[in-house]
Backbone atoms as SQL, in Angstrom:
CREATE TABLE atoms (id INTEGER PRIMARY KEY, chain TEXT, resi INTEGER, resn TEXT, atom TEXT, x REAL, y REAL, z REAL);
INSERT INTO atoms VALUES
  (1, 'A', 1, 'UNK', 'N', -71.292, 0.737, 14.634),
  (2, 'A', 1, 'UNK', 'CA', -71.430, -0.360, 15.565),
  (3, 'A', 1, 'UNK', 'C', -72.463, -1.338, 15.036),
  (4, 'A', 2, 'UNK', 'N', -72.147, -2.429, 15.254),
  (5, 'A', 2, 'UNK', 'CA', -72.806, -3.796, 14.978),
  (6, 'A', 2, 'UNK', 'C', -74.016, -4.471, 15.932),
  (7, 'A', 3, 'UNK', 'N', -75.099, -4.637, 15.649),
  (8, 'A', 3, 'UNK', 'CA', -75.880, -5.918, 16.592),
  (9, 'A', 3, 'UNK', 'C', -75.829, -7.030, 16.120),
  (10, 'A', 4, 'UNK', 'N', -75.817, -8.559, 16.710),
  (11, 'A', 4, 'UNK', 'CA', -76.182, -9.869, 16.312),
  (12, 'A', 4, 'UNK', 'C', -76.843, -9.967, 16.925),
  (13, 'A', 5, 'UNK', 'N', -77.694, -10.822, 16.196),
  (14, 'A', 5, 'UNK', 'CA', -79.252, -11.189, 16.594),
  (15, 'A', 5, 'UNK', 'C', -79.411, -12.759, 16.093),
  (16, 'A', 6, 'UNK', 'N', -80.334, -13.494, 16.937),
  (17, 'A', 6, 'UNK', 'CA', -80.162, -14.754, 16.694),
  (18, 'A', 6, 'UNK', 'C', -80.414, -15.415, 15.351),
  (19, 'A', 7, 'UNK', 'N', -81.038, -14.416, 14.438),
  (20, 'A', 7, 'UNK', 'CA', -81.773, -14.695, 13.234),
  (21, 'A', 7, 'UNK', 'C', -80.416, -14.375, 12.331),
  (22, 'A', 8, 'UNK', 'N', -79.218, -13.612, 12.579),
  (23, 'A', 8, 'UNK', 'CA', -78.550, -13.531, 12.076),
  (24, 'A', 8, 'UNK', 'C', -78.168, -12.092, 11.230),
  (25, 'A', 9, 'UNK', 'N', -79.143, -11.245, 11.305),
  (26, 'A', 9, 'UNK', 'CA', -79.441, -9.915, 11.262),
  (27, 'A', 9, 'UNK', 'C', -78.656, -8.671, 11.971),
  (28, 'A', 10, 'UNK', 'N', -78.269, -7.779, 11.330),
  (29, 'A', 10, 'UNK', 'CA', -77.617, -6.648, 11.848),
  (30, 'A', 10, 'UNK', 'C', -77.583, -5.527, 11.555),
  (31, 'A', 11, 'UNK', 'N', -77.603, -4.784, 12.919),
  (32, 'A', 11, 'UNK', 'CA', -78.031, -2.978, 13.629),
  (33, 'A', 11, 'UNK', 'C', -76.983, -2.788, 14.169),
  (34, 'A', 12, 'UNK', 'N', -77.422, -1.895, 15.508),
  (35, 'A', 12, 'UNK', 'CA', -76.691, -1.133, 16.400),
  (36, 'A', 12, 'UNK', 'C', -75.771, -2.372, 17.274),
  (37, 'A', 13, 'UNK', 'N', -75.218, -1.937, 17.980),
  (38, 'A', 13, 'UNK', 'CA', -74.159, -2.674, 18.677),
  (39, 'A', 13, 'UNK', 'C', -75.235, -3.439, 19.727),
  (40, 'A', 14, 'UNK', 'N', -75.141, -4.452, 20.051),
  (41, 'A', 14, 'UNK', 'CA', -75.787, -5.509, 20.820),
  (42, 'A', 14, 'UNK', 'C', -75.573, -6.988, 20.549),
  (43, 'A', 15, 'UNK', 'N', -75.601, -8.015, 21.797),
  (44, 'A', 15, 'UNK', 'CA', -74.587, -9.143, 21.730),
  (45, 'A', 15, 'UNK', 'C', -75.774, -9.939, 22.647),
  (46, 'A', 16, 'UNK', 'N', -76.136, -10.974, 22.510),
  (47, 'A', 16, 'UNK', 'CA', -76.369, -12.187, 22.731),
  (48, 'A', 16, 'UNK', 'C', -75.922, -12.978, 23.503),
  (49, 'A', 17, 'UNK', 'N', -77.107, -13.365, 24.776),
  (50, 'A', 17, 'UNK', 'CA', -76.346, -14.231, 25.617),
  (51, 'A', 17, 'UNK', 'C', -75.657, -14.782, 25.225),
  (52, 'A', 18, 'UNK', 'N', -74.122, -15.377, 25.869),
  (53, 'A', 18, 'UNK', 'CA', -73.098, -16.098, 25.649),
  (54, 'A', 18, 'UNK', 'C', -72.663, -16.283, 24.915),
  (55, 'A', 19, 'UNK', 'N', -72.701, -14.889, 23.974),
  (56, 'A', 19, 'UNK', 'CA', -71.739, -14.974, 22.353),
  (57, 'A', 19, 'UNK', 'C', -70.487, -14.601, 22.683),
  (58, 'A', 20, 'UNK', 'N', -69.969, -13.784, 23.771),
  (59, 'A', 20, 'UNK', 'CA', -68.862, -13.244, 24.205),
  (60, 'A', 20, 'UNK', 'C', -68.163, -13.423, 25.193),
  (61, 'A', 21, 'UNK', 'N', -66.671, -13.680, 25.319),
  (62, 'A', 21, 'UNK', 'CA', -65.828, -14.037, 26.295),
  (63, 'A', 21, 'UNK', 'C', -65.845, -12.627, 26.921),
  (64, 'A', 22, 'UNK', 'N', -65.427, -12.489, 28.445),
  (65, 'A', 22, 'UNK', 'CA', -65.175, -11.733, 29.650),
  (66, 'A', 22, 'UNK', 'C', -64.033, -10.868, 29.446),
  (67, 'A', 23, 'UNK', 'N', -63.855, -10.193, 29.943),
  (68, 'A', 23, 'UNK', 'CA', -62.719, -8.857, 30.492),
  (69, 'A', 23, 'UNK', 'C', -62.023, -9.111, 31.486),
  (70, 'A', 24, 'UNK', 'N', -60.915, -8.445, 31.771),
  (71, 'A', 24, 'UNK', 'CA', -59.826, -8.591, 33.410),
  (72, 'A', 24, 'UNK', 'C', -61.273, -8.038, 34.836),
  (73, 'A', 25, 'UNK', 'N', -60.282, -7.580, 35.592),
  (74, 'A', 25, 'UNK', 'CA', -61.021, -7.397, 36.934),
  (75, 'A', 25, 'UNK', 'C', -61.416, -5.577, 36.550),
  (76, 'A', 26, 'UNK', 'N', -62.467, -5.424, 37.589),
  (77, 'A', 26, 'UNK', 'CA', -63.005, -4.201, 37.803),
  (78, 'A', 26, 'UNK', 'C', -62.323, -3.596, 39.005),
  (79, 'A', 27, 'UNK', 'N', -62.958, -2.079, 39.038),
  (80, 'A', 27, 'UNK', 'CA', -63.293, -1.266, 40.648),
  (81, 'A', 27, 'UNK', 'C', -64.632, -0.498, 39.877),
  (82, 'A', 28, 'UNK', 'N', -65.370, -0.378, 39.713),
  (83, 'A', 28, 'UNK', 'CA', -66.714, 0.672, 38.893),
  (84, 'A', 28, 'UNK', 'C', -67.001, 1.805, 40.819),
  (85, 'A', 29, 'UNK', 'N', -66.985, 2.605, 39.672),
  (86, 'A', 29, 'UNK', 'CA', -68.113, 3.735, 41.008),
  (87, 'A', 29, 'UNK', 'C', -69.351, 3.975, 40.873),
  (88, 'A', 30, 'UNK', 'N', -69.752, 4.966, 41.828),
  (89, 'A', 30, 'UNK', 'CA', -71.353, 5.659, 41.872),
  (90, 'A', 30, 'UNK', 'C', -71.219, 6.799, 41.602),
  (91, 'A', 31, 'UNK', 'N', -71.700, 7.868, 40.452),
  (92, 'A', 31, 'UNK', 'CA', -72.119, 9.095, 40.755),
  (93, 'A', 31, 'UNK', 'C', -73.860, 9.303, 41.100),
  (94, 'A', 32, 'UNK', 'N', -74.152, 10.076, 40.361),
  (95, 'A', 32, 'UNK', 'CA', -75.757, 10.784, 40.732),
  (96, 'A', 32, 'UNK', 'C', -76.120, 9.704, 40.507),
  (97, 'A', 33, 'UNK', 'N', -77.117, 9.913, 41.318),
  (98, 'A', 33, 'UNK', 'CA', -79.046, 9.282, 41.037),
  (99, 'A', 33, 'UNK', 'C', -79.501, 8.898, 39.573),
  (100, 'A', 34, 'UNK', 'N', -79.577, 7.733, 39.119),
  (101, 'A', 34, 'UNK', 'CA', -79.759, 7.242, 37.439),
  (102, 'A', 34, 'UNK', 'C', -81.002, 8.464, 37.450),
  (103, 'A', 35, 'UNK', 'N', -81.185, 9.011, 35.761),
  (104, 'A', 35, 'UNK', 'CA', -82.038, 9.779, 34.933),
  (105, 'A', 35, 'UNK', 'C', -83.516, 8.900, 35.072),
  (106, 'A', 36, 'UNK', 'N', -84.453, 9.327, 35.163),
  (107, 'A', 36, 'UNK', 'CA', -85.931, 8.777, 35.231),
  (108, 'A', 36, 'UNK', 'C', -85.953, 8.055, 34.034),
  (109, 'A', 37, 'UNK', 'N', -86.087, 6.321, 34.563),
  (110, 'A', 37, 'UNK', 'CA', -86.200, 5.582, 33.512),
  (111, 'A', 37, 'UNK', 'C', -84.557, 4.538, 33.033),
  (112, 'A', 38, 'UNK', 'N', -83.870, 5.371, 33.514),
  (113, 'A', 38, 'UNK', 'CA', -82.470, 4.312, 34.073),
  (114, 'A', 38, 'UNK', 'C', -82.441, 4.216, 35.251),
  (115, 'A', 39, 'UNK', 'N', -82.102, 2.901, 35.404),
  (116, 'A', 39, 'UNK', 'CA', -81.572, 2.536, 36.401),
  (117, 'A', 39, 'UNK', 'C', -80.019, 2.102, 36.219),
  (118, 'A', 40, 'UNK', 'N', -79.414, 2.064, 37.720),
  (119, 'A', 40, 'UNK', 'CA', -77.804, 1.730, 37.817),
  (120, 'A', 40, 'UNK', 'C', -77.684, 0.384, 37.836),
  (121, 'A', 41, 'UNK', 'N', -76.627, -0.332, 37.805),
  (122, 'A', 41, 'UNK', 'CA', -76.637, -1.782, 37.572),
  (123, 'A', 41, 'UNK', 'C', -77.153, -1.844, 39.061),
  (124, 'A', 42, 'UNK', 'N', -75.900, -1.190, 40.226),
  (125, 'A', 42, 'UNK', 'CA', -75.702, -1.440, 41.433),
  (126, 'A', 42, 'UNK', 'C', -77.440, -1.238, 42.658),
  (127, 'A', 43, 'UNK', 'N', -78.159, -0.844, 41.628),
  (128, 'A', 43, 'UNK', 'CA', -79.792, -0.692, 42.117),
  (129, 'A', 43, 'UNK', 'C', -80.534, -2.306, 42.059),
  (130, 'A', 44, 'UNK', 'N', -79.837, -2.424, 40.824),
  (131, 'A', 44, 'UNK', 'CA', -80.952, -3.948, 40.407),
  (132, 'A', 44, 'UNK', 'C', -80.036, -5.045, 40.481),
  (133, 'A', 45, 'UNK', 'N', -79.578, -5.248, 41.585),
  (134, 'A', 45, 'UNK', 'CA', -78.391, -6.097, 42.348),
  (135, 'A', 45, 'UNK', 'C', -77.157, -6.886, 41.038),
  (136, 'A', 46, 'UNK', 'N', -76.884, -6.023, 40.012),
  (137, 'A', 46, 'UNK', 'CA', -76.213, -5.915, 38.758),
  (138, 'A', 46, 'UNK', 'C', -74.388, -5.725, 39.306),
  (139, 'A', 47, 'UNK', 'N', -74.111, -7.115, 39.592),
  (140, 'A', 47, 'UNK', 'CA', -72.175, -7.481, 39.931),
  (141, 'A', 47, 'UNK', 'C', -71.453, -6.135, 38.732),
  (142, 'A', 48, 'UNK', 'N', -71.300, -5.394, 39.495),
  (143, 'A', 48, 'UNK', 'CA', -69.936, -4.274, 38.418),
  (144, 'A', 48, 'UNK', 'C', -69.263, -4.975, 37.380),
  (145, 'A', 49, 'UNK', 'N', -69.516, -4.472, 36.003),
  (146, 'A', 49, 'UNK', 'CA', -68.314, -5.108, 35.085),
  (147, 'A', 49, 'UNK', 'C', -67.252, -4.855, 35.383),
  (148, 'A', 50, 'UNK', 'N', -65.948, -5.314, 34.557),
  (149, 'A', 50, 'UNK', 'CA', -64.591, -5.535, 34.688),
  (150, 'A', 50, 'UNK', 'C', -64.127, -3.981, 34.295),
  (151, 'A', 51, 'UNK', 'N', -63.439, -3.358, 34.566),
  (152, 'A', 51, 'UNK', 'CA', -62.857, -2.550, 34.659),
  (153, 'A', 51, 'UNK', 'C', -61.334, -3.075, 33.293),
  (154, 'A', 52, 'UNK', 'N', -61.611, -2.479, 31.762),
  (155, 'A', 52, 'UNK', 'CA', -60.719, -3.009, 31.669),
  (156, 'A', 52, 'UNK', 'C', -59.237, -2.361, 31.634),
  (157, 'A', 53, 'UNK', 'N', -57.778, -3.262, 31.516),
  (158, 'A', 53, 'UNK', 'CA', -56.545, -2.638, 32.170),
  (159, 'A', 53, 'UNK', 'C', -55.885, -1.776, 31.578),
  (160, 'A', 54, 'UNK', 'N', -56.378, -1.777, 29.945),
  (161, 'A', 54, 'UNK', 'CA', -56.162, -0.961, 29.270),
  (162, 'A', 54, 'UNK', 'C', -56.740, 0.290, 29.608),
  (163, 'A', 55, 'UNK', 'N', -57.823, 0.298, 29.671),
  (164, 'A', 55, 'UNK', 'CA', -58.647, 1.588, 30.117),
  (165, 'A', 55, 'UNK', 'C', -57.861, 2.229, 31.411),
  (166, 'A', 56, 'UNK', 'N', -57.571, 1.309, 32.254),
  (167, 'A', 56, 'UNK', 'CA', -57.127, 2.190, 33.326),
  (168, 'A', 56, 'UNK', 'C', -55.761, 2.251, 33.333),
  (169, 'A', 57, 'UNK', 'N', -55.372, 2.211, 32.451),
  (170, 'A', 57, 'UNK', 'CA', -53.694, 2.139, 32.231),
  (171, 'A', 57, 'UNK', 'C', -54.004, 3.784, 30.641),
  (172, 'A', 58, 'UNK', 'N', -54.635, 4.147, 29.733),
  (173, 'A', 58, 'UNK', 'CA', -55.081, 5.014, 29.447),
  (174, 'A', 58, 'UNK', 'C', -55.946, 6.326, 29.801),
  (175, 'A', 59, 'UNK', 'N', -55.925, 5.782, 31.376),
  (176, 'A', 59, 'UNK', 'CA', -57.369, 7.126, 31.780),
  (177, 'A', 59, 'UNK', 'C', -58.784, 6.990, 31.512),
  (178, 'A', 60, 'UNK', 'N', -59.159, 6.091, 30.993),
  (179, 'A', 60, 'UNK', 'CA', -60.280, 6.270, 30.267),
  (180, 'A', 60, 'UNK', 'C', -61.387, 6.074, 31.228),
  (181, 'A', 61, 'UNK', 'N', -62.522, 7.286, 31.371),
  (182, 'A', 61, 'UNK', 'CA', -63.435, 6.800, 32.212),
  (183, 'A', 61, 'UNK', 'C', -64.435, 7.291, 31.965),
  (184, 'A', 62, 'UNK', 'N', -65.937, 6.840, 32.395),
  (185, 'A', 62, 'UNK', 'CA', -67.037, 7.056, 31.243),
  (186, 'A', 62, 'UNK', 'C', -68.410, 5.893, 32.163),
  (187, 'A', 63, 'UNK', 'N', -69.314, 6.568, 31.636),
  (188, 'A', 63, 'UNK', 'CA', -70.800, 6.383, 31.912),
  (189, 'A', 63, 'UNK', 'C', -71.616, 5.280, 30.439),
  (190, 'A', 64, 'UNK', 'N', -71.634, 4.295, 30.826),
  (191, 'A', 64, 'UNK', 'CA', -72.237, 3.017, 29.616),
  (192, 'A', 64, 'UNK', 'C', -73.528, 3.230, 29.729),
  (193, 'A', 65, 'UNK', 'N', -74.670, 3.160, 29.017),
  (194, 'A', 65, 'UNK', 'CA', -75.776, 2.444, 29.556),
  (195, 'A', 65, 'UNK', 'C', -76.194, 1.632, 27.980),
  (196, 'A', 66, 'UNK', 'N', -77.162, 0.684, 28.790),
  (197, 'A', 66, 'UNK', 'CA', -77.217, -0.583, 27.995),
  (198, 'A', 66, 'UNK', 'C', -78.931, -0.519, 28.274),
  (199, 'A', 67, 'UNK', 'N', -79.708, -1.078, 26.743),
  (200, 'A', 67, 'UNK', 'CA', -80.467, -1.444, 27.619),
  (201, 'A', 67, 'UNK', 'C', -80.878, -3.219, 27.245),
  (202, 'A', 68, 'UNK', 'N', -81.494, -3.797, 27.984),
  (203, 'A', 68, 'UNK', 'CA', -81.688, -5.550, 28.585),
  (204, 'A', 68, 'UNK', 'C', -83.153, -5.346, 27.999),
  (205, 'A', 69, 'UNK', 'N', -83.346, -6.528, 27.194),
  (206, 'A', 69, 'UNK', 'CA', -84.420, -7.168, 26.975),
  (207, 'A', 69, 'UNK', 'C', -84.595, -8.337, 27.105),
  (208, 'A', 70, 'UNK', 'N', -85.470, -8.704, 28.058),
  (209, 'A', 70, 'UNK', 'CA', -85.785, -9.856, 28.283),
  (210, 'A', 70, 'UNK', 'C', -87.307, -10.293, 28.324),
  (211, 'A', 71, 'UNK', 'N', -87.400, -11.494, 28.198),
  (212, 'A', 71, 'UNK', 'CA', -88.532, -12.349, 28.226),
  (213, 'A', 71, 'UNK', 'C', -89.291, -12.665, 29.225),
  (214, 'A', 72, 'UNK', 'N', -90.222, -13.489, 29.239),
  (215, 'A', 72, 'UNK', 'CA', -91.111, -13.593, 30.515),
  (216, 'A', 72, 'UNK', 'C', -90.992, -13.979, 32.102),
  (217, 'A', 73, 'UNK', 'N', -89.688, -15.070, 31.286),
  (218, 'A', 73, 'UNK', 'CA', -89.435, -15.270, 32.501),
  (219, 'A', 73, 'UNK', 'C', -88.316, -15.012, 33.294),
  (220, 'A', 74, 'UNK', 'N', -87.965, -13.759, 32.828),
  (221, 'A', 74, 'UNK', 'CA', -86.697, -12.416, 33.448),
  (222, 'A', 74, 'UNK', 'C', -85.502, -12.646, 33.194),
  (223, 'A', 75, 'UNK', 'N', -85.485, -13.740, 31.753),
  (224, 'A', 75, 'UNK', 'CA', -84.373, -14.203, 30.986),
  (225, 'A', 75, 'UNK', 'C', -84.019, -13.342, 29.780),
  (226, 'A', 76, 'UNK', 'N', -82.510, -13.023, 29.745),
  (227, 'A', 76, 'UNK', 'CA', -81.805, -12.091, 28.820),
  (228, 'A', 76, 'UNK', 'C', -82.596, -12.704, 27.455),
  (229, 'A', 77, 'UNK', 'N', -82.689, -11.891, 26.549),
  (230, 'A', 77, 'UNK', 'CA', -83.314, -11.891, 25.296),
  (231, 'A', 77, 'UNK', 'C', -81.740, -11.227, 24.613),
  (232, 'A', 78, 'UNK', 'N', -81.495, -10.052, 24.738),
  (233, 'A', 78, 'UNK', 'CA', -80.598, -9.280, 24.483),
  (234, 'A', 78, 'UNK', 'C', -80.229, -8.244, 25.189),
  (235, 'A', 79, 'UNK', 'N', -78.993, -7.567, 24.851),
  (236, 'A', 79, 'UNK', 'CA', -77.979, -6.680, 25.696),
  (237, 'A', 79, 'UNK', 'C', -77.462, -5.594, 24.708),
  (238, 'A', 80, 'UNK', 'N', -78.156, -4.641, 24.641),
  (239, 'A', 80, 'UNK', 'CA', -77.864, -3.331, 23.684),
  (240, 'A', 80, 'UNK', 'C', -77.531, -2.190, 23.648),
  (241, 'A', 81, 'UNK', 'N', -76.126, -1.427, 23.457),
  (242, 'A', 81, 'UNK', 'CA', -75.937, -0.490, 23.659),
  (243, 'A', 81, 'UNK', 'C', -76.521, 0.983, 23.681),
  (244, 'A', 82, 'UNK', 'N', -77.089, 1.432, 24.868),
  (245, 'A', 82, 'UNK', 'CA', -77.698, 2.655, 24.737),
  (246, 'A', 82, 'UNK', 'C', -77.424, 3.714, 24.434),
  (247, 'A', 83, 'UNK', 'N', -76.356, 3.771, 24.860),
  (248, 'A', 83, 'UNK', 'CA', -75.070, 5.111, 24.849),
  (249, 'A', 83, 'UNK', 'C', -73.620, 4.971, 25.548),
  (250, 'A', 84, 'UNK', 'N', -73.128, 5.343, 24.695),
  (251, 'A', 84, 'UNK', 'CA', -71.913, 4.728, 24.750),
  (252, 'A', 84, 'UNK', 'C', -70.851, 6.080, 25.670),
  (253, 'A', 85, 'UNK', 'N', -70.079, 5.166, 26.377),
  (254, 'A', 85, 'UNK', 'CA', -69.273, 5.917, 27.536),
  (255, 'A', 85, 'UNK', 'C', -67.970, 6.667, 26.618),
  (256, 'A', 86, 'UNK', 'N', -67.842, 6.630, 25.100),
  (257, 'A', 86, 'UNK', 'CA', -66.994, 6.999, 23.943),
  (258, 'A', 86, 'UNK', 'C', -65.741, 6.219, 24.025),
  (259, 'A', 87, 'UNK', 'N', -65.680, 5.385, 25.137),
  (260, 'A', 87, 'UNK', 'CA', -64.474, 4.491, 24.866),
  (261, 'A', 87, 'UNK', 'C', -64.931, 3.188, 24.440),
  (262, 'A', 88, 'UNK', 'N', -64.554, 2.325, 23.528),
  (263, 'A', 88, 'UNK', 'CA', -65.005, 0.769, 22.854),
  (264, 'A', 88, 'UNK', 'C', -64.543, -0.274, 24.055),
  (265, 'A', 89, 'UNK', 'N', -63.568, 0.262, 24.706),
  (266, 'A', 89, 'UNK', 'CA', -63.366, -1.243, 25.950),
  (267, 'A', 89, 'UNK', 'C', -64.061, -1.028, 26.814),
  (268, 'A', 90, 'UNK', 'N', -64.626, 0.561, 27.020),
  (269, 'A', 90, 'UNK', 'CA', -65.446, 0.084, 28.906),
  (270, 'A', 90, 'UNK', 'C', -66.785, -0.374, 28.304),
  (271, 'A', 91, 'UNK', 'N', -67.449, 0.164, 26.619),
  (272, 'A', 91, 'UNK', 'CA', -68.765, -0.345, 25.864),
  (273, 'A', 91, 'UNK', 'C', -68.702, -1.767, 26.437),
  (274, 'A', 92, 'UNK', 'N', -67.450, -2.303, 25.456),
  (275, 'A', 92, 'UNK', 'CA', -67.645, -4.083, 25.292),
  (276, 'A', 92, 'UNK', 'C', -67.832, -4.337, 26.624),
  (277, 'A', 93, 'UNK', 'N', -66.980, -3.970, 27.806),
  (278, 'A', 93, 'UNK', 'CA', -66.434, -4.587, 28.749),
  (279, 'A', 93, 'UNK', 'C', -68.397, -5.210, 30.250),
  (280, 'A', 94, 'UNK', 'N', -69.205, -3.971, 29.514),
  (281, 'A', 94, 'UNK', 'CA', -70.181, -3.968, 29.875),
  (282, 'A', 94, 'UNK', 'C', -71.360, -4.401, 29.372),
  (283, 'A', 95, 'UNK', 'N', -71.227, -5.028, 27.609),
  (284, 'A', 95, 'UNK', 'CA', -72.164, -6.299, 26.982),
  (285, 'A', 95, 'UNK', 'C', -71.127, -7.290, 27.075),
  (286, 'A', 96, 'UNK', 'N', -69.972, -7.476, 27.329),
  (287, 'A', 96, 'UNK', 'CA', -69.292, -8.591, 27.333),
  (288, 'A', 96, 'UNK', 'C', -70.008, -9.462, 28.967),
  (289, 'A', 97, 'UNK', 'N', -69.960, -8.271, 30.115),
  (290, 'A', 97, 'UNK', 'CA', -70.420, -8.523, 31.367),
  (291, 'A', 97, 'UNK', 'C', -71.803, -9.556, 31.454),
  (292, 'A', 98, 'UNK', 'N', -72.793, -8.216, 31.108),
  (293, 'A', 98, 'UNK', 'CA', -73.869, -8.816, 31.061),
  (294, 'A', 98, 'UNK', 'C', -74.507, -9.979, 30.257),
  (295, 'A', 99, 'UNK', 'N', -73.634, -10.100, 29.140),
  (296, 'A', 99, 'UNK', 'CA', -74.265, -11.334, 28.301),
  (297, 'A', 99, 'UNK', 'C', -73.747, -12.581, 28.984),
  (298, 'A', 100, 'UNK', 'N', -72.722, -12.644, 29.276),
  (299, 'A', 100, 'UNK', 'CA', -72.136, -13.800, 30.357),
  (300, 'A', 100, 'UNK', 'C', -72.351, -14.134, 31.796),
  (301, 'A', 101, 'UNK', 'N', -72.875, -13.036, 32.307),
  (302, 'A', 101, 'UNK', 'CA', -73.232, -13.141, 33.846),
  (303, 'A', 101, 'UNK', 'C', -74.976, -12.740, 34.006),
  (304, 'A', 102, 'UNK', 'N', -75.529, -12.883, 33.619),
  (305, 'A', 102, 'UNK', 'CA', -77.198, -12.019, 33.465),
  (306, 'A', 102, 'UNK', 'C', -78.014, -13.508, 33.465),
  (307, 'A', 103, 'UNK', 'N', -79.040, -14.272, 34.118),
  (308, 'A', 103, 'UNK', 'CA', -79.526, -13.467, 35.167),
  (309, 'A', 103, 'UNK', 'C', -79.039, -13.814, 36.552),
  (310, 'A', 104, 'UNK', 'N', -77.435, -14.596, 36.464),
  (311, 'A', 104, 'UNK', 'CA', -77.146, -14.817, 37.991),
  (312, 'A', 104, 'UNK', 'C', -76.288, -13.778, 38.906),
  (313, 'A', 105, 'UNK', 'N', -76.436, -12.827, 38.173),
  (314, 'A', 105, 'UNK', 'CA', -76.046, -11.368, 39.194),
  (315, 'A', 105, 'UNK', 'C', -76.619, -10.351, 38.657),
  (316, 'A', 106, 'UNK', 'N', -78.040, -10.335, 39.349),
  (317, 'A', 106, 'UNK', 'CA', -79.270, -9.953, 39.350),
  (318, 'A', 106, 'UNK', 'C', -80.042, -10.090, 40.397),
  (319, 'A', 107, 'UNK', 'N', -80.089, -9.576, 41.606),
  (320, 'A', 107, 'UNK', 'CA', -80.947, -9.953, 42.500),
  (321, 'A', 107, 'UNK', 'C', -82.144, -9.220, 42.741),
  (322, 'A', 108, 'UNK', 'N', -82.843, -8.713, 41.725),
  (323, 'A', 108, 'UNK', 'CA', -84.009, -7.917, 41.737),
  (324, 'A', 108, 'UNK', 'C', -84.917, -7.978, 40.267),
  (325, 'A', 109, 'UNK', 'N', -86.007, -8.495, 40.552),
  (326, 'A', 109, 'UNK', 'CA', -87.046, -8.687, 39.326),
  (327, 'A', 109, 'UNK', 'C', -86.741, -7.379, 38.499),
  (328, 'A', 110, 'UNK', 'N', -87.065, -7.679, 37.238),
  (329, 'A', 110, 'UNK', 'CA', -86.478, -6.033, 36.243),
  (330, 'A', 110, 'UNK', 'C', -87.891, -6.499, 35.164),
  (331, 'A', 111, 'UNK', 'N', -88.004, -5.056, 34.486),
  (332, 'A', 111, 'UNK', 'CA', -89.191, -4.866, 33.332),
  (333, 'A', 111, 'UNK', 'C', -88.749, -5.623, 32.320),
  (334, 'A', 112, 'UNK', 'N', -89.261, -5.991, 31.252),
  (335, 'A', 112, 'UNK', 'CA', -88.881, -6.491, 29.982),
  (336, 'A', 112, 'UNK', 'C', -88.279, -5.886, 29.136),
  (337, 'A', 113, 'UNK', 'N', -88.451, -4.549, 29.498),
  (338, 'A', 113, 'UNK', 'CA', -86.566, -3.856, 28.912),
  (339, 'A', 113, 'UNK', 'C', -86.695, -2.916, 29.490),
  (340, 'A', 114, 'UNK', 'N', -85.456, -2.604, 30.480),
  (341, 'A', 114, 'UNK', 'CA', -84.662, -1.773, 31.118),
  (342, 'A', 114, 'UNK', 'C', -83.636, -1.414, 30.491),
  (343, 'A', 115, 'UNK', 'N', -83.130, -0.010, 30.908),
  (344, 'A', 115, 'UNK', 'CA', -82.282, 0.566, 30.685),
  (345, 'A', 115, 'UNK', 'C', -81.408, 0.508, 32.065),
  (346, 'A', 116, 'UNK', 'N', -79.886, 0.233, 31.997),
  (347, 'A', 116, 'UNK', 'CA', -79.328, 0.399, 33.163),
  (348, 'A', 116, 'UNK', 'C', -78.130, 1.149, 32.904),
  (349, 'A', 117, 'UNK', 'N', -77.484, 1.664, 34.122),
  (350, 'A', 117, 'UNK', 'CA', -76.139, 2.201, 33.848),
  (351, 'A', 117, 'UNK', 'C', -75.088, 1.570, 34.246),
  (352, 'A', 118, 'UNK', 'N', -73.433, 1.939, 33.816),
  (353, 'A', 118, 'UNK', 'CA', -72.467, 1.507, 34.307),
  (354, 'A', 118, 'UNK', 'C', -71.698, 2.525, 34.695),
  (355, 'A', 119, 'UNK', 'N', -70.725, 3.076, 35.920),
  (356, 'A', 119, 'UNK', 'CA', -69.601, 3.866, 35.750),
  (357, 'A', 119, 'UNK', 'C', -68.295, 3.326, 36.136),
  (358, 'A', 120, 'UNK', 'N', -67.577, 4.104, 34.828),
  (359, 'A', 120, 'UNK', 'CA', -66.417, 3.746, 35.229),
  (360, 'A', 120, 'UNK', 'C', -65.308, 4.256, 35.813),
  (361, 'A', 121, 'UNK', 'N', -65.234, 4.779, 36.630),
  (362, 'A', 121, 'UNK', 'CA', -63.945, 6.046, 37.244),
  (363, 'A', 121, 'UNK', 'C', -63.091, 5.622, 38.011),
  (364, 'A', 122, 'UNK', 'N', -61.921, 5.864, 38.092),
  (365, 'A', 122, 'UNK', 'CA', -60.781, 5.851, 38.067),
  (366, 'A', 122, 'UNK', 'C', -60.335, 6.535, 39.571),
  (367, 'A', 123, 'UNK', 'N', -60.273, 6.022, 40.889),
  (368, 'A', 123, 'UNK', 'CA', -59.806, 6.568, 42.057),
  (369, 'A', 123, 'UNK', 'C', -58.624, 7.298, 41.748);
């Protein structure tokens, strides 16, 4: 997996505000209580990514977490894959999310890098 970085440099998988176009529609769920030190999107008022149709037309369902670095003034810096849910569309579907929608579906001040989660399951 790949990072871009504004300098042009590359690591691990991570994407840059508004380097990336969006996904179809979602349904995301809740399981447990995030691990000490994650948080869930749906905690830090974080709009559910897209659910994508492939995925749910394959079964595929899975736990993302990402973590957000941002700057002072609670503006995305970057969006980096923490651990990956082992499928590549619900990964993207959740830096595709956040790099395009971050910080206007967000309704809660966050640290300068958080870790958050995503789930994706399948009613």
């Amino acid at each position: 997996m790949e990072k871009v970085l504004k300098d042009g440099h590359k690591g691990r998988t991570q994407i840059e505000k508004g380097s990336v176009p969006t996904s179809p529609s979602n349904t995301s769920g809740s399981l447990a209580p995030a691990p000490v030190g994650i948080k869930d999107g749906a905690e830090l008022g974080i709009a559910p990514p897209p659910y994508p149709e492939d995925s749910r037309l394959e079964g595929e369902e899975g736990t993302v977490i990402v973590l957000l670095s941002l700057d002072s003034e609670n503006k995305l810096v970057s969006v980096e894959l923490d651990q990956s849910s082992t499928y590549s569309r619900l990964d993207r579907s959740v830096l595709q999310h956040i790099s395009k929608n971050f910080p206007v579906s967000v309704t809660k001040k966050i640290e300068l890098q958080t870790k958050v989660r995503f789930h994706f399951k399948l009613k």
